[in-house]
N, C-alpha and C positions, 0 to 999 in steps of 0.2 A: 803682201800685196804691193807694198812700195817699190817690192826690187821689180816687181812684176812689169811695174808701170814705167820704169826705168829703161829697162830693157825694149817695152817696147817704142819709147820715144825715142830708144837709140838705133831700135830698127829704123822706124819710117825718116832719122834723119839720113840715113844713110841711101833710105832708097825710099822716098814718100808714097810711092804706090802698088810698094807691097800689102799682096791680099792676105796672107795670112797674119800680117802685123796688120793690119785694118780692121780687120773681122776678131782677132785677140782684141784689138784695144774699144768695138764694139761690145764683144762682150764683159770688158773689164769695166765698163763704163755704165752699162747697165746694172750689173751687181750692183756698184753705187747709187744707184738710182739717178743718174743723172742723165737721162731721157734724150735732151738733144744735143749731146755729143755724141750717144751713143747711135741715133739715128744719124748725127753728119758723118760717123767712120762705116757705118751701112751704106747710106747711099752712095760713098765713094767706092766701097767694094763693088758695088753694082756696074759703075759707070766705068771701073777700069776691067770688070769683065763681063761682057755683055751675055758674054753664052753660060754663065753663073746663074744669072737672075731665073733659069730654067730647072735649076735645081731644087728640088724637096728642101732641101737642107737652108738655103738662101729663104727659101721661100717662109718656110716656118720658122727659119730666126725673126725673119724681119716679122711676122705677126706678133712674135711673144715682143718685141723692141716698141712697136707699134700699139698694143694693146695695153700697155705695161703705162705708155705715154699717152693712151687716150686718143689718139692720131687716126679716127675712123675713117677718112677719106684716103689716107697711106694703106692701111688693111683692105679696104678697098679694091685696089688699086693690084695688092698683091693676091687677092681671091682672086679676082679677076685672069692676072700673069698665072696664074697657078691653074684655073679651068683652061685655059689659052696653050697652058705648053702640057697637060694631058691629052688634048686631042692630037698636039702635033707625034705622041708615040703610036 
């Protein structure tokens, strides 16, 4: 897990707002149980892609990230995005 983590803080120094190094080091951070790191490398995935947050995928990481951390007004929020973007298909 160490080289894991290595790796990926040598991604995002090279390129800080890579999603697929954002979303790995969300979920590497989670495994650990360390809740809000793992929700600040989520919400940055979010915000550097906005048409992501419409995704199944996004969407139920961030509940299991959210749930995991107790953050019922975050799950919220992402029910809500998630009724929101099945009507838009």
């Amino acid at each position: 897990m160490e080289t894991a983590k290595r790796y990926l803080h040598r991604a995002l120094a090279i390129n800080p707002n890579n999603s697929k190094a954002l979303m790995a080091n969300a979920l590497l951070t989670l495994y650990f149980r360390d809740f809000d790191r793992a929700e600040h490398y989520f919400s940055r995935v979010g915000a550097e892609n906005p048409d992501l947050k419409k995704s199944r995928l996004y969407q139920d990481f961030g509940m299991e990230i959210y749930e995991a951390s107790r953050n019922i007004g975050k799950m919220l929020e992402l029910y809500q995005l998630r009724i929101a973007s099945a009507k838009e298909r």
